[in-house]
VOGU-3710 file (C-alpha; in Angstrom, 3 decimals, decimal comma):
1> xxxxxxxxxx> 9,877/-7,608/29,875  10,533/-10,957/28,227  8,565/-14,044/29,601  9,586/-17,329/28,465  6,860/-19,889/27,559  7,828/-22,864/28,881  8,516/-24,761/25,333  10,961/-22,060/25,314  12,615/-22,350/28,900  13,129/-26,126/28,060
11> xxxxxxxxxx> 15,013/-25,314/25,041  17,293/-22,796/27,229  17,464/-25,391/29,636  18,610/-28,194/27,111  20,809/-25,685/25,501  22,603/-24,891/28,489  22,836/-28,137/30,266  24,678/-29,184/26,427  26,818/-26,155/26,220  28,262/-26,939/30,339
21> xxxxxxxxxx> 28,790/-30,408/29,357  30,101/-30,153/26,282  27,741/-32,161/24,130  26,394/-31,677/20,604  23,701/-29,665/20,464  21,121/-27,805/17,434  22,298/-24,574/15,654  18,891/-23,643/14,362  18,140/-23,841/18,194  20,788/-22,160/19,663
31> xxxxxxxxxx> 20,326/-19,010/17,149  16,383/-19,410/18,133  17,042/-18,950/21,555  19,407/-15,554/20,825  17,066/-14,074/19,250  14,850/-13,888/22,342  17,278/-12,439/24,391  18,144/-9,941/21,924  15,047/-6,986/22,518  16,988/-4,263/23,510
41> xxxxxxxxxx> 15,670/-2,783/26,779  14,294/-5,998/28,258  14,492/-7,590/31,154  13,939/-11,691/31,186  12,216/-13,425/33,190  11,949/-17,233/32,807  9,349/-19,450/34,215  11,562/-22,176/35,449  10,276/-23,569/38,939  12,800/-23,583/41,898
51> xxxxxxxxxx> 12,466/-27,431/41,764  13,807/-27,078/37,775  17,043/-24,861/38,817  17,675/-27,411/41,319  17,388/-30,283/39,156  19,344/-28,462/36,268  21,904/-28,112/39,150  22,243/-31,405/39,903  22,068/-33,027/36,340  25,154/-30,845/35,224
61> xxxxxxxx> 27,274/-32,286/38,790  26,199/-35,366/38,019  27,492/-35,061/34,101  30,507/-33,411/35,315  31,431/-35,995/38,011  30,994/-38,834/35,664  33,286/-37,666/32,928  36,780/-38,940/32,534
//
């Protein structure tokens, strides 16, 4: 099983919030974060706290209502 450290889950968290709202975002990170996913056989499990899904939830609404 794969456990995120939290440094880590940020990253993801960053990464994805970027990729949904189409802003720029790091390379070097993005190929980082593959490469943690990428044990074959694992399961993941990331650390994020219920309050930190719901926030991530909110932030990308919020980012999506306020576009043009």
């Amino acid at each position: 099983m794969l456990v995120l450290n939290d440094a880590q889950a940020i990253i993801v968290k960053t990464l994805l919030t970027k990729m949904l709202i189409n802003d720029t975002y790091s390379v070097s990170q993005l190929e980082e974060a593959m490469s943690w996913f990428e044990r074959e056989d694992d399961r993941v499990s990331c650390p994020f706290e219920q309050v930190w899904s719901k926030n991530l939830a909110q932030e990308i609404v919020r980012e999506l209502r306020d576009r043009p």
